[in-house]
PQR file of N, CA, C, O and H, with PARSE charges and radii, in Angstrom:
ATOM      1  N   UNK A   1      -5.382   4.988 -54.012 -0.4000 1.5000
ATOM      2  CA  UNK A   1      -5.206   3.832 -53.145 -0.0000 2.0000
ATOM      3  C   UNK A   1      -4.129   4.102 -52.088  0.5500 1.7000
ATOM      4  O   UNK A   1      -4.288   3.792 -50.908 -0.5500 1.4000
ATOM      5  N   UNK A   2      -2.845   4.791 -52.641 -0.4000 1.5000
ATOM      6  CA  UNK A   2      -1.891   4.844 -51.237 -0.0000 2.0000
ATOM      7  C   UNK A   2      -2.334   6.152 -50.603  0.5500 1.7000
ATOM      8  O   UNK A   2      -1.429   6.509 -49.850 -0.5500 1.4000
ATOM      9  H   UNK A   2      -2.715   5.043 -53.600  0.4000 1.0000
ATOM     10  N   UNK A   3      -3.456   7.121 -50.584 -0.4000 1.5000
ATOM     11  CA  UNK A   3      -3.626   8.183 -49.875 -0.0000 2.0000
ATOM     12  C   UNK A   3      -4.968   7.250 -48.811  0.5500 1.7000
ATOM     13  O   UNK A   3      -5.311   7.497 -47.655 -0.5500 1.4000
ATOM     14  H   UNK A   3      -4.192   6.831 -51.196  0.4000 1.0000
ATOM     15  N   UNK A   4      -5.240   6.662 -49.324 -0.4000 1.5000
ATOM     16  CA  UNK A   4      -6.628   5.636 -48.418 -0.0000 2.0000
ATOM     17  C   UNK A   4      -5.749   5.030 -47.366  0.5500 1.7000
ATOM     18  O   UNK A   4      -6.015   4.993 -46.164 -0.5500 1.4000
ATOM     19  H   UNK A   4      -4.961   6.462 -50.263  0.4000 1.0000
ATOM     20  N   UNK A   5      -4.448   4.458 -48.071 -0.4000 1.5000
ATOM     21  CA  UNK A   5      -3.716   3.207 -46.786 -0.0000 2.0000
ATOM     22  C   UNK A   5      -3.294   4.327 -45.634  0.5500 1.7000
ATOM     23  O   UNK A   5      -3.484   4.260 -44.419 -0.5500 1.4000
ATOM     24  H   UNK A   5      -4.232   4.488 -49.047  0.4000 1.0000
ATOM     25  N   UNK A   6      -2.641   5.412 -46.433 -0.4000 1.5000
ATOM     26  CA  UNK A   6      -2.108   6.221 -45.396 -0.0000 2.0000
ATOM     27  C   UNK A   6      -2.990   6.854 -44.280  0.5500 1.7000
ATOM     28  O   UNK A   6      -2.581   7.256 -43.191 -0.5500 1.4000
ATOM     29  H   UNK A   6      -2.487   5.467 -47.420  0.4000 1.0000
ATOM     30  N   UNK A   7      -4.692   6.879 -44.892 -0.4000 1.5000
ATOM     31  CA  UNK A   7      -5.358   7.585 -43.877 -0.0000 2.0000
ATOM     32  C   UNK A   7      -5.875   6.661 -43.201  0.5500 1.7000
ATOM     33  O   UNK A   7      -6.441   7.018 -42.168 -0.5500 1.4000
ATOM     34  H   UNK A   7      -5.024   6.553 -45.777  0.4000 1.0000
ATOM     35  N   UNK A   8      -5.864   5.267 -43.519 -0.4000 1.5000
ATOM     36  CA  UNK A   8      -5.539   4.333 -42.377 -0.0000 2.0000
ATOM     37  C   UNK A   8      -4.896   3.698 -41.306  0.5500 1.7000
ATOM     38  O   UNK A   8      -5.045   3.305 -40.149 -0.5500 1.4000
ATOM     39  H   UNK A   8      -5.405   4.977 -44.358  0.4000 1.0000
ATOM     40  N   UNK A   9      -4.087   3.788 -42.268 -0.4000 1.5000
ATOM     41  CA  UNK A   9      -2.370   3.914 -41.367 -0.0000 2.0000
ATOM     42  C   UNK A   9      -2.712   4.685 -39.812  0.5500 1.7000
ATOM     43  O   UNK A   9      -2.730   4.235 -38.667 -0.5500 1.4000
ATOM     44  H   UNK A   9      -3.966   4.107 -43.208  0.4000 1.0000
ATOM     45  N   UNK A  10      -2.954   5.984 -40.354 -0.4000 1.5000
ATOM     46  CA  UNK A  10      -2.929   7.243 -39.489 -0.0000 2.0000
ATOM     47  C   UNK A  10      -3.905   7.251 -38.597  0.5500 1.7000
ATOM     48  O   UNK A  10      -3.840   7.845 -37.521 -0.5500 1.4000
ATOM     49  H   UNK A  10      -2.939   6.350 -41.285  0.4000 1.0000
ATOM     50  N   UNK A  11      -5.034   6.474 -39.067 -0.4000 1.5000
ATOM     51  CA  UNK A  11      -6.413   5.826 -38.102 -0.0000 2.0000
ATOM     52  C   UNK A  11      -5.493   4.924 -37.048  0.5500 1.7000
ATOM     53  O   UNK A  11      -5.395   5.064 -35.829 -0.5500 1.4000
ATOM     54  H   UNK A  11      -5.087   5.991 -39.942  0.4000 1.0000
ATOM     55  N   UNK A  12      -5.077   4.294 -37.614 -0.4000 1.5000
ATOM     56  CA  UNK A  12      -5.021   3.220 -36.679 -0.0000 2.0000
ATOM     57  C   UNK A  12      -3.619   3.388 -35.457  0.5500 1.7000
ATOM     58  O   UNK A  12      -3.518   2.808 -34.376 -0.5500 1.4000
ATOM     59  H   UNK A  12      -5.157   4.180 -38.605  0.4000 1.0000
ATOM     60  N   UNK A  13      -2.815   4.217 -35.986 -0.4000 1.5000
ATOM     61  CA  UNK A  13      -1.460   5.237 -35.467 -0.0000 2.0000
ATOM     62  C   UNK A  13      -2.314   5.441 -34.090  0.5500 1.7000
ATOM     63  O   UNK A  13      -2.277   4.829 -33.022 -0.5500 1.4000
ATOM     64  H   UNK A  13      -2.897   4.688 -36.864  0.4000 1.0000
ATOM     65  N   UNK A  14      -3.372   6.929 -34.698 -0.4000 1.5000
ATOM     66  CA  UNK A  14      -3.960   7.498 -33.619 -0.0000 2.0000
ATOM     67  C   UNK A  14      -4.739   6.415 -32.798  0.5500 1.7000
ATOM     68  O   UNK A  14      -4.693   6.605 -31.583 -0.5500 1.4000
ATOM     69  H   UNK A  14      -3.402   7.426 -35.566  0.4000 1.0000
ATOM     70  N   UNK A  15      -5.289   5.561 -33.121 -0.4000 1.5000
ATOM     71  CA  UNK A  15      -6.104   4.657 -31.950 -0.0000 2.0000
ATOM     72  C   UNK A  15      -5.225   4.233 -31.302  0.5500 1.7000
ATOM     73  O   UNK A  15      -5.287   4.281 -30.074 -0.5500 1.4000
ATOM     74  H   UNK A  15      -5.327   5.407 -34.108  0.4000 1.0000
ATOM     75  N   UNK A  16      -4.180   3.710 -31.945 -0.4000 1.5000
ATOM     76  CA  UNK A  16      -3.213   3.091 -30.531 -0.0000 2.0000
ATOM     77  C   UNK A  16      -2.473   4.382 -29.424  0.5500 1.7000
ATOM     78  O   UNK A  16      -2.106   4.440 -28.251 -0.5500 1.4000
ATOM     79  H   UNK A  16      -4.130   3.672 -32.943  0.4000 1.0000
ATOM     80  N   UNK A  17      -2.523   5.137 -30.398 -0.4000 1.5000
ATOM     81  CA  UNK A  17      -1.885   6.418 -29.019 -0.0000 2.0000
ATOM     82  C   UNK A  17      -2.948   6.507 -27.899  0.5500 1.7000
ATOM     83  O   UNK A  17      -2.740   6.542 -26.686 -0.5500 1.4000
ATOM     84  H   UNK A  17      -2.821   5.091 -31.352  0.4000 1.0000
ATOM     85  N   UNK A  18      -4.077   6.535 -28.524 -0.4000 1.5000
ATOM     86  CA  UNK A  18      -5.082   6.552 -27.571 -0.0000 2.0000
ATOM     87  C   UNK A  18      -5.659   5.198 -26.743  0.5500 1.7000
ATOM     88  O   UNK A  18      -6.571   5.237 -25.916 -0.5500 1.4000
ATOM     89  H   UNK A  18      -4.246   6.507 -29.510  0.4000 1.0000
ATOM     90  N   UNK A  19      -5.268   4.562 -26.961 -0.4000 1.5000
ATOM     91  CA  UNK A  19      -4.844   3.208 -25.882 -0.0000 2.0000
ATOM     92  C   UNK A  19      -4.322   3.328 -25.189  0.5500 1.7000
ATOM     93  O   UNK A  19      -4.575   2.989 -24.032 -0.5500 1.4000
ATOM     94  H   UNK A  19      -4.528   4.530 -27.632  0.4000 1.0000
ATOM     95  N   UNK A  20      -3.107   4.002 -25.685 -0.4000 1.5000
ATOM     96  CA  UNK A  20      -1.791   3.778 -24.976 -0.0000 2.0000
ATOM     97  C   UNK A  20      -2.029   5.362 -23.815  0.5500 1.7000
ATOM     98  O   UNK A  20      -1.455   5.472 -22.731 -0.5500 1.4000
ATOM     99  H   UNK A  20      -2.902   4.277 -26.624  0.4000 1.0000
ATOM    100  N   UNK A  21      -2.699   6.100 -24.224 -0.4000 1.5000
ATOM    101  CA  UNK A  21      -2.947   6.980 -22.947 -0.0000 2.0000
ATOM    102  C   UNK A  21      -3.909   6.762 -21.893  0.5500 1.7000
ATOM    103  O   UNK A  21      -3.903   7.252 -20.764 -0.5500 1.4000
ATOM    104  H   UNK A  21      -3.166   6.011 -25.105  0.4000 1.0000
ATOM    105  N   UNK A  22      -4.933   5.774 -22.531 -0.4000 1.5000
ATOM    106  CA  UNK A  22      -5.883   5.041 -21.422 -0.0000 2.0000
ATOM    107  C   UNK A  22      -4.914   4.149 -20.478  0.5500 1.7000
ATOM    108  O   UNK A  22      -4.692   4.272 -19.273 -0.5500 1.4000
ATOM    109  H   UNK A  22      -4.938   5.376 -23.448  0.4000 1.0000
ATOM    110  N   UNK A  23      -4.504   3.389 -21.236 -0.4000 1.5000
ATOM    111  CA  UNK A  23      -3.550   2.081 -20.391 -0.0000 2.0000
ATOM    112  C   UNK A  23      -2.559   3.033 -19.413  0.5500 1.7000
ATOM    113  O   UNK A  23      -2.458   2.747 -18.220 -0.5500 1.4000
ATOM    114  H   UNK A  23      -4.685   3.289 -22.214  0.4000 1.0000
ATOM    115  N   UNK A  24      -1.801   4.236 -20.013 -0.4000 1.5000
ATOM    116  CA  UNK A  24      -0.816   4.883 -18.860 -0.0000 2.0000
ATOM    117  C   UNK A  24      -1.782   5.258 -17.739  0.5500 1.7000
ATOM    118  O   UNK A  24      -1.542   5.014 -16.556 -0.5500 1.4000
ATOM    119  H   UNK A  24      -1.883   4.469 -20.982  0.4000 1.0000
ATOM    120  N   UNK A  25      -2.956   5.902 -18.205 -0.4000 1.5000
ATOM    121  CA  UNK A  25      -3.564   6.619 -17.012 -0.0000 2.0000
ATOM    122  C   UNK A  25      -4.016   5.416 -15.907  0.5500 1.7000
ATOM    123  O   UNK A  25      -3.839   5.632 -14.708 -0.5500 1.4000
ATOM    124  H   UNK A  25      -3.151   6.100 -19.165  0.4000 1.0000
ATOM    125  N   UNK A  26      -4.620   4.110 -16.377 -0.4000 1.5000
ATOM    126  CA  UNK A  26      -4.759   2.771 -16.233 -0.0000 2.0000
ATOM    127  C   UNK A  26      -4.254   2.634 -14.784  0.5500 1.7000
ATOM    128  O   UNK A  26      -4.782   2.638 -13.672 -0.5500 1.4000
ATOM    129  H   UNK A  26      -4.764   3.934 -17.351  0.4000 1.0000
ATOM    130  N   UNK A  27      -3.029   2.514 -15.265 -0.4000 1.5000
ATOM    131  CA  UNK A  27      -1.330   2.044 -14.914 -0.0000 2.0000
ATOM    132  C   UNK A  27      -1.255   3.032 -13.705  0.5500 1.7000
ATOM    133  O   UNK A  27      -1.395   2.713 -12.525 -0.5500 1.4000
ATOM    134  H   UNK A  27      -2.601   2.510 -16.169  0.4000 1.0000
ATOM    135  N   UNK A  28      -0.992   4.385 -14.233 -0.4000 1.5000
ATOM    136  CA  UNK A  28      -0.895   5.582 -12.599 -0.0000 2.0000
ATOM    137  C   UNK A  28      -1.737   5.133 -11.752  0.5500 1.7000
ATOM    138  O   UNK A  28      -1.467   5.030 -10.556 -0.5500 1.4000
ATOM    139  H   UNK A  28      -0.879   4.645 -15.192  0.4000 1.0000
ATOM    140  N   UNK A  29      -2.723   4.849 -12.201 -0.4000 1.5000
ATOM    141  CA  UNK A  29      -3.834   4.994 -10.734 -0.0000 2.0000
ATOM    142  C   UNK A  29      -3.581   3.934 -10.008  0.5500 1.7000
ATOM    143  O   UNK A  29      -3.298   4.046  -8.815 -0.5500 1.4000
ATOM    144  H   UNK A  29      -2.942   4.932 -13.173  0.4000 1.0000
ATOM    145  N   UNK A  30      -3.669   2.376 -10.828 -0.4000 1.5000
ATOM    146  CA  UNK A  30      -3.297   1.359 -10.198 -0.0000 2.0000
ATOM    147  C   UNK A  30      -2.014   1.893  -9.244  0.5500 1.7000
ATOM    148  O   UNK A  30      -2.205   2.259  -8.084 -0.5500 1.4000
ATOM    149  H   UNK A  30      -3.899   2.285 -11.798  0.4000 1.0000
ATOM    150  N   UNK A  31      -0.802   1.892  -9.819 -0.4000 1.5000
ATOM    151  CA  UNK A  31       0.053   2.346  -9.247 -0.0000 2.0000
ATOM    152  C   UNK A  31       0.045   3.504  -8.048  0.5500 1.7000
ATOM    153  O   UNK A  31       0.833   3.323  -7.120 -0.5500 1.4000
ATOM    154  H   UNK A  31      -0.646   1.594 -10.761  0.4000 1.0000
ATOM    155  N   UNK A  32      -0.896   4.809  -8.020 -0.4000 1.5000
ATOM    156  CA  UNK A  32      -0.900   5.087  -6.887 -0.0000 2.0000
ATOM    157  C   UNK A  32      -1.550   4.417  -5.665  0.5500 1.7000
ATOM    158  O   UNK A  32      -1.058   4.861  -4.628 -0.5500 1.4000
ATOM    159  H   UNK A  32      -1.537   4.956  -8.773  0.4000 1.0000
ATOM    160  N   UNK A  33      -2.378   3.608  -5.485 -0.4000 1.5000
ATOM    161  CA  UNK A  33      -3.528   2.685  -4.924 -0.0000 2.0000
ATOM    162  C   UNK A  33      -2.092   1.491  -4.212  0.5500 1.7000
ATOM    163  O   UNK A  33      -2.100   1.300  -2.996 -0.5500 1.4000
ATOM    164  H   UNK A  33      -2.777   3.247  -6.328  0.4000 1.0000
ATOM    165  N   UNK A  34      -1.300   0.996  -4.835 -0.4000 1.5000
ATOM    166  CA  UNK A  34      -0.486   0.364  -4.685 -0.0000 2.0000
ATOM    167  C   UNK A  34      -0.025   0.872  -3.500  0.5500 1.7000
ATOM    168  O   UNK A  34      -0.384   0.431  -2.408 -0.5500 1.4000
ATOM    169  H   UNK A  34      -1.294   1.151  -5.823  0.4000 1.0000
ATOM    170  N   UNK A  35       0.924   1.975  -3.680 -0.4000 1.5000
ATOM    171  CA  UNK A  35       1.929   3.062  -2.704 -0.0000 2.0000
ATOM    172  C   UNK A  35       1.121   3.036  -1.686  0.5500 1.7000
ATOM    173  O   UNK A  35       1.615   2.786  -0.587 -0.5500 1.4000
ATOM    174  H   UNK A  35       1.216   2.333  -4.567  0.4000 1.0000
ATOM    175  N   UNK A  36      -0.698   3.354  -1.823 -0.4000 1.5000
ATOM    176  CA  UNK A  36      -1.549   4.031  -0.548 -0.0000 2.0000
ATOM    177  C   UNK A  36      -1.505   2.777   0.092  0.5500 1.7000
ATOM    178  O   UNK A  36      -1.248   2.946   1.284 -0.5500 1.4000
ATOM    179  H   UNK A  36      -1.099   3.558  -2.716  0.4000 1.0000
ATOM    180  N   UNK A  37      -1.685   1.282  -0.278 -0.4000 1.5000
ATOM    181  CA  UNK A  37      -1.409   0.252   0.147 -0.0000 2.0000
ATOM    182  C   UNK A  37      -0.360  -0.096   0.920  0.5500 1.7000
ATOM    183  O   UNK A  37      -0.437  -0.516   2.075 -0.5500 1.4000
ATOM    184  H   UNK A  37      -1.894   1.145  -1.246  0.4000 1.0000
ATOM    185  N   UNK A  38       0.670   0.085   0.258 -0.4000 1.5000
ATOM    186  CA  UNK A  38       2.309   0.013   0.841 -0.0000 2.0000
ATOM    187  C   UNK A  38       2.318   1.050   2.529  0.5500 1.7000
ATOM    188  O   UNK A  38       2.801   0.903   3.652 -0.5500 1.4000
ATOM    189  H   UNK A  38       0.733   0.426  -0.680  0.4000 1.0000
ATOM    190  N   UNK A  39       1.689   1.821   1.992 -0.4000 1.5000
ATOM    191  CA  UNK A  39       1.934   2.797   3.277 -0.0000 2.0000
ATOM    192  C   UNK A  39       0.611   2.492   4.280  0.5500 1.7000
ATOM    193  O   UNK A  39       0.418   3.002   5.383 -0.5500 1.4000
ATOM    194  H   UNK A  39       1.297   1.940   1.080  0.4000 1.0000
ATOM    195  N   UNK A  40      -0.112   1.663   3.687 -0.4000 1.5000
ATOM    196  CA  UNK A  40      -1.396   1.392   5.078 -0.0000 2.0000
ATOM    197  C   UNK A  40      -0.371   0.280   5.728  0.5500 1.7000
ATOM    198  O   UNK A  40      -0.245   0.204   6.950 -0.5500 1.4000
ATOM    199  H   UNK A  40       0.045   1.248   2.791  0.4000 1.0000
ATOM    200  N   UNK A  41       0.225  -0.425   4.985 -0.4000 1.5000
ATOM    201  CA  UNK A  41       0.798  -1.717   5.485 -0.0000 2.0000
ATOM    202  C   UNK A  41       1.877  -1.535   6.344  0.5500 1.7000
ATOM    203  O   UNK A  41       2.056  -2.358   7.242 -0.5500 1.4000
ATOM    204  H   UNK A  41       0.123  -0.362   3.992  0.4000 1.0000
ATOM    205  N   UNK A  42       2.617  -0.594   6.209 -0.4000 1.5000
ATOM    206  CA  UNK A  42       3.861  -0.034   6.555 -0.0000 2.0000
ATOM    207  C   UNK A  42       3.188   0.475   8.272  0.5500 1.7000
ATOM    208  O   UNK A  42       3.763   0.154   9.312 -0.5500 1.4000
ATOM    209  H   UNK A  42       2.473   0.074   5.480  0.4000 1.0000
ATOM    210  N   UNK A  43       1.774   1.378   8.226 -0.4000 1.5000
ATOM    211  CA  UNK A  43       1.254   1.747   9.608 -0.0000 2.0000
ATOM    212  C   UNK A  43       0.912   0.953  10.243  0.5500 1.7000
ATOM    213  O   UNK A  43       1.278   1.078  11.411 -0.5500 1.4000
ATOM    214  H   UNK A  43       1.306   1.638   7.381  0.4000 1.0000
ATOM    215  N   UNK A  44       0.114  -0.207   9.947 -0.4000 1.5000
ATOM    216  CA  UNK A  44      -0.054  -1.542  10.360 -0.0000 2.0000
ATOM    217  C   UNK A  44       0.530  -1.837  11.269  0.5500 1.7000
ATOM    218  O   UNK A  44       0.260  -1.767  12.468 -0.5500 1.4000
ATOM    219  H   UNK A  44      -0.182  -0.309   8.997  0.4000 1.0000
ATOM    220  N   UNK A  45       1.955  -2.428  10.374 -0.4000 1.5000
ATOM    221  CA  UNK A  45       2.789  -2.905  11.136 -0.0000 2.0000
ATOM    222  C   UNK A  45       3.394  -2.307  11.952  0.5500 1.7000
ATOM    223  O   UNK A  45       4.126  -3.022  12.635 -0.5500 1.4000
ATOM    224  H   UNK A  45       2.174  -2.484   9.400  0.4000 1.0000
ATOM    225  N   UNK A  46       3.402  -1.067  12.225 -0.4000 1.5000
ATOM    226  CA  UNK A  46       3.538  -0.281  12.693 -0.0000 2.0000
ATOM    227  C   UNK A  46       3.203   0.042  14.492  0.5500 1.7000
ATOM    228  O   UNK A  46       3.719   0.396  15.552 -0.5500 1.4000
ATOM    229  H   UNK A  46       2.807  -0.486  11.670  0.4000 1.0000
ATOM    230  N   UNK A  47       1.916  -0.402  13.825 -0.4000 1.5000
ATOM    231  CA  UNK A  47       0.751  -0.538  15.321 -0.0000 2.0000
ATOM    232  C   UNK A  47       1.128  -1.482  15.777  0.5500 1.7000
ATOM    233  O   UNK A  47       1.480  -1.497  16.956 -0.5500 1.4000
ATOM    234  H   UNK A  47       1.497  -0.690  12.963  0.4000 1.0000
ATOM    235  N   UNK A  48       1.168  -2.332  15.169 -0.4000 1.5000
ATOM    236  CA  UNK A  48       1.283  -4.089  15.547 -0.0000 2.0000
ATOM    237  C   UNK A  48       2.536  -4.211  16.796  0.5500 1.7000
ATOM    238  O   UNK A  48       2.489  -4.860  17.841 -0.5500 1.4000
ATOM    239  H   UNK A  48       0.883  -2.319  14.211  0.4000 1.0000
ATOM    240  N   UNK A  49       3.751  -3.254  16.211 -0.4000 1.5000
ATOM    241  CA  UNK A  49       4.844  -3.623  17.185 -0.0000 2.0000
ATOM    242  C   UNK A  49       4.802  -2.731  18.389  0.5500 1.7000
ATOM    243  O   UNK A  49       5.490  -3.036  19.363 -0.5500 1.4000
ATOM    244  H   UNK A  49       3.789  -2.727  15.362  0.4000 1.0000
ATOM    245  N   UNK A  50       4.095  -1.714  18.409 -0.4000 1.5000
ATOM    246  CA  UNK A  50       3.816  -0.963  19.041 -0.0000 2.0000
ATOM    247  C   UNK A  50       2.767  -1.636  20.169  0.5500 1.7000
ATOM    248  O   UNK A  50       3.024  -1.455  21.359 -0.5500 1.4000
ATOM    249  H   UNK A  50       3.535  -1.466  17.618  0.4000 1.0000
ATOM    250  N   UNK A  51       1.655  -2.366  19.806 -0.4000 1.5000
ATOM    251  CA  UNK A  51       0.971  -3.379  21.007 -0.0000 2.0000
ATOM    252  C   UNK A  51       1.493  -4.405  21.635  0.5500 1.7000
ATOM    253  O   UNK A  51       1.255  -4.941  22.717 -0.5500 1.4000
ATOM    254  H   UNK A  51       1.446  -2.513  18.839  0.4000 1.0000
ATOM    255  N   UNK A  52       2.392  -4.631  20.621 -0.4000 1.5000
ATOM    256  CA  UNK A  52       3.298  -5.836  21.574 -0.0000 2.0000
ATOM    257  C   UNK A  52       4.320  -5.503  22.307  0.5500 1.7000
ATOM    258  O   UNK A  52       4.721  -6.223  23.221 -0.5500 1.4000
ATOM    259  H   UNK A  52       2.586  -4.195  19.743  0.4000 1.0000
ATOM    260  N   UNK A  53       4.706  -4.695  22.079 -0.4000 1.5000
ATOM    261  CA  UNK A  53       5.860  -3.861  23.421 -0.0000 2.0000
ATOM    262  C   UNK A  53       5.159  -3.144  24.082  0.5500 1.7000
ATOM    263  O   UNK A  53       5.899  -2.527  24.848 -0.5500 1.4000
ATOM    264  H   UNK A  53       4.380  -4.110  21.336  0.4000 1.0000
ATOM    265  N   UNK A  54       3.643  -2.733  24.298 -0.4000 1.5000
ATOM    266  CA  UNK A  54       2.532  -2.357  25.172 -0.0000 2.0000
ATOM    267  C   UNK A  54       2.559  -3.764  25.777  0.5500 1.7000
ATOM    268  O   UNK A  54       3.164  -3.794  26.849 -0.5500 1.4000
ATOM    269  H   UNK A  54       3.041  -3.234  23.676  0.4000 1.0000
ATOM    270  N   UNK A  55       2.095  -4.853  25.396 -0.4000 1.5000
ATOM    271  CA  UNK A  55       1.739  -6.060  26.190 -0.0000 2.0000
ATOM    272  C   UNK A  55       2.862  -6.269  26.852  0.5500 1.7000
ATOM    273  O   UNK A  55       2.708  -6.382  28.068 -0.5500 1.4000
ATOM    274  H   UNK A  55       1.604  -4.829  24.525  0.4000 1.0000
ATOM    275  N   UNK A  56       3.967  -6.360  26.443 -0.4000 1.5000
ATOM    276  CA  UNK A  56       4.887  -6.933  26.970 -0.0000 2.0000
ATOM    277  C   UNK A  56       5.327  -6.061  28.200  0.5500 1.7000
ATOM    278  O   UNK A  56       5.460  -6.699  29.244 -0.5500 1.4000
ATOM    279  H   UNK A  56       4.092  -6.269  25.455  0.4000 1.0000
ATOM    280  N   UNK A  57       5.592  -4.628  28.261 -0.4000 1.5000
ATOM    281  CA  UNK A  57       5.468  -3.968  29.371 -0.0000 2.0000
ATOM    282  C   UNK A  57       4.541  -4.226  30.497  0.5500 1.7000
ATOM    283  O   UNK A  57       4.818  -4.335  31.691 -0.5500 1.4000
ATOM    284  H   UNK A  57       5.485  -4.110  27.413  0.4000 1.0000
ATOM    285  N   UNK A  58       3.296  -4.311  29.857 -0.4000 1.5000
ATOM    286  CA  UNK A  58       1.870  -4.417  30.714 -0.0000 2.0000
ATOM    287  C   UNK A  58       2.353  -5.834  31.474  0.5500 1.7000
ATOM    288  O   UNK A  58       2.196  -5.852  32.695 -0.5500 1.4000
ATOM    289  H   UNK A  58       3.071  -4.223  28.886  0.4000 1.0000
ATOM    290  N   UNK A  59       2.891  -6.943  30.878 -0.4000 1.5000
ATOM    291  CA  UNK A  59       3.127  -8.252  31.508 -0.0000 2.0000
ATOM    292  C   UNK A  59       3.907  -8.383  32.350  0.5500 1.7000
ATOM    293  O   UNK A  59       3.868  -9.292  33.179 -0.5500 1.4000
ATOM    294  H   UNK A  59       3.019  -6.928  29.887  0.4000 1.0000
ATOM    295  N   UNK A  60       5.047  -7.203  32.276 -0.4000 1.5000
ATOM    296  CA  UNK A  60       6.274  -6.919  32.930 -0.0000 2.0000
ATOM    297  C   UNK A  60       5.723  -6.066  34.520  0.5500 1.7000
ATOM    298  O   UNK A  60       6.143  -6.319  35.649 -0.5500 1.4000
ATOM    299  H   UNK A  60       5.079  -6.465  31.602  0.4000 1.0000
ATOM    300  N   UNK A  61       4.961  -5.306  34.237 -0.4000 1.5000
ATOM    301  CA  UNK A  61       4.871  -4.512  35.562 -0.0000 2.0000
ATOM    302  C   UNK A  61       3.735  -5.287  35.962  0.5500 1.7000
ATOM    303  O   UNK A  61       3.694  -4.890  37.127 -0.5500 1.4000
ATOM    304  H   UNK A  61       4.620  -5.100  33.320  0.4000 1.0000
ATOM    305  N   UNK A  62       3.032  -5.882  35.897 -0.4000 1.5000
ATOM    306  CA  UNK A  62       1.908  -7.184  36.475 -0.0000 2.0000
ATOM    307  C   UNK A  62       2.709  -7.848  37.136  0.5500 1.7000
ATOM    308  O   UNK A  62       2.299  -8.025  38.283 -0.5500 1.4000
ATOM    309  H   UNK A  62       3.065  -6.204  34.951  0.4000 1.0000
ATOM    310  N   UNK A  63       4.424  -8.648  36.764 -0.4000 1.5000
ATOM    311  CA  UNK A  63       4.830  -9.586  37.558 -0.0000 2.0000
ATOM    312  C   UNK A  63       5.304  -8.690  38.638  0.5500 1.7000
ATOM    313  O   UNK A  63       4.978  -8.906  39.805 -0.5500 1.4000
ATOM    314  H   UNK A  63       4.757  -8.504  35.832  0.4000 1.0000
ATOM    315  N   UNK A  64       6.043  -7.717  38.308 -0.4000 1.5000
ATOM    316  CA  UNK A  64       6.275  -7.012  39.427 -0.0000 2.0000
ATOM    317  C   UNK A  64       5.329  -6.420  40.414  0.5500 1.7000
ATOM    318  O   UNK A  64       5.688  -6.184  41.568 -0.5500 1.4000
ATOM    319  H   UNK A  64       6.308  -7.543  37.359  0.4000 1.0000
ATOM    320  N   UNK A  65       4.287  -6.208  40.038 -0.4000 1.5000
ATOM    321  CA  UNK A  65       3.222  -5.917  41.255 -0.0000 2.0000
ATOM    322  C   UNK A  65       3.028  -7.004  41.654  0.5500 1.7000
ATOM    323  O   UNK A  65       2.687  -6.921  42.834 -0.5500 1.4000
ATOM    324  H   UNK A  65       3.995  -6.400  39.101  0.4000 1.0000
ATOM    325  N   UNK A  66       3.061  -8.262  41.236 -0.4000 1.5000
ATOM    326  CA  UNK A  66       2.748  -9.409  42.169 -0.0000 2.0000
ATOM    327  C   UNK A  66       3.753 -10.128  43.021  0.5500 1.7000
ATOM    328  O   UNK A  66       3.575 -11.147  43.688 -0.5500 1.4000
ATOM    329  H   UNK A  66       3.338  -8.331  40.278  0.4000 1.0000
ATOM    330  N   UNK A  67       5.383  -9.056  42.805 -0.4000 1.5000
ATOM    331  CA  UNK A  67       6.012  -9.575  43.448 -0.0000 2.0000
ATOM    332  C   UNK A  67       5.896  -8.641  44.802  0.5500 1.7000
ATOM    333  O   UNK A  67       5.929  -9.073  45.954 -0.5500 1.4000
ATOM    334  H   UNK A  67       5.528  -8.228  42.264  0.4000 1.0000
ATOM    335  N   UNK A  68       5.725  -7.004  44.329 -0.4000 1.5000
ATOM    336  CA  UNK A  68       5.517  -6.097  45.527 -0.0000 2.0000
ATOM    337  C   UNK A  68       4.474  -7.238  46.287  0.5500 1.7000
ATOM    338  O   UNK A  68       5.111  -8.094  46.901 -0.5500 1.4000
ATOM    339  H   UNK A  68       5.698  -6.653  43.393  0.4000 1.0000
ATOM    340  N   UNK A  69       2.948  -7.399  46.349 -0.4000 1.5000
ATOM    341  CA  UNK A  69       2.399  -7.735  46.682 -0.0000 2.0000
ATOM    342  C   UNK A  69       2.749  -8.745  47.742  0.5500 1.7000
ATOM    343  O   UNK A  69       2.672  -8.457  48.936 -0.5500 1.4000
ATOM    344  H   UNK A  69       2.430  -6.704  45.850  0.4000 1.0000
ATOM    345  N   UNK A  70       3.129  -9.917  47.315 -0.4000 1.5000
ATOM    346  CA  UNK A  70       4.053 -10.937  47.725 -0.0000 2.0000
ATOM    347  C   UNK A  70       4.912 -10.570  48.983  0.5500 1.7000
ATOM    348  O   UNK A  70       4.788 -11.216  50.023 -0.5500 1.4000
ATOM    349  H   UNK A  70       3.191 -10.151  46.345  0.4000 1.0000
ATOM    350  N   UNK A  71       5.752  -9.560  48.874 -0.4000 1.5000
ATOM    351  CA  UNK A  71       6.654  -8.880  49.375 -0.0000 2.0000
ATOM    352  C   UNK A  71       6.022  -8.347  50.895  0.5500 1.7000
ATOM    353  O   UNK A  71       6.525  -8.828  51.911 -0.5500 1.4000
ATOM    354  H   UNK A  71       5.853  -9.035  48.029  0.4000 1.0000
ATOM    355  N   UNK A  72       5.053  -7.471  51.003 -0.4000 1.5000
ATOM    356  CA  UNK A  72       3.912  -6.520  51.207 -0.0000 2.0000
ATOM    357  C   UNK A  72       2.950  -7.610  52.339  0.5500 1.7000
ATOM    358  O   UNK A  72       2.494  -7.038  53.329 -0.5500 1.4000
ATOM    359  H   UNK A  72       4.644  -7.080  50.178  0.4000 1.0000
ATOM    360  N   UNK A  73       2.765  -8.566  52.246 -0.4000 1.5000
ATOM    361  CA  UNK A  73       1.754  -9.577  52.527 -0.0000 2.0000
ATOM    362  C   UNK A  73       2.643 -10.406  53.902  0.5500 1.7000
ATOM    363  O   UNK A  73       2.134 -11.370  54.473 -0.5500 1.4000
ATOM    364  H   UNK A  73       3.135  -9.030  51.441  0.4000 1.0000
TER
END
């Protein structure tokens, strides 16, 4: 009877290790997917400020050509 519990014991030992290496591997991947996330978001925003100091230039030399113009006329 205690050589049965023990080779249960030891069943059930090993199944949870082997959970527990599904769930880590689980866990990494989620976790790298995360980072690839973090860093799409990071370029994003990236772009984002980058078009708006494009627009804002673009808006800037528009008034000034319409002041040459103005000027010119």
């Amino acid at each position: 009877m205690d050589k049965e519990l023990k080779m249960m014991l030891n069943e059930i030992i090993n199944d949870i290790g082997r959970v527990e290496t599904k769930l880590e591997k689980r866990f990494d991947k989620v976790e790298k997917h995360l980072d690839q996330l973090e860093s799409e978001v990071c370029a994003v925003k990236l772009n984002n400020e980058t078009i708006e100091l494009l627009l804002k230039k673009i808006n800037e030399l528009e008034k000034r050509i319409s002041e040459l113009e103005k000027k010119t006329a």
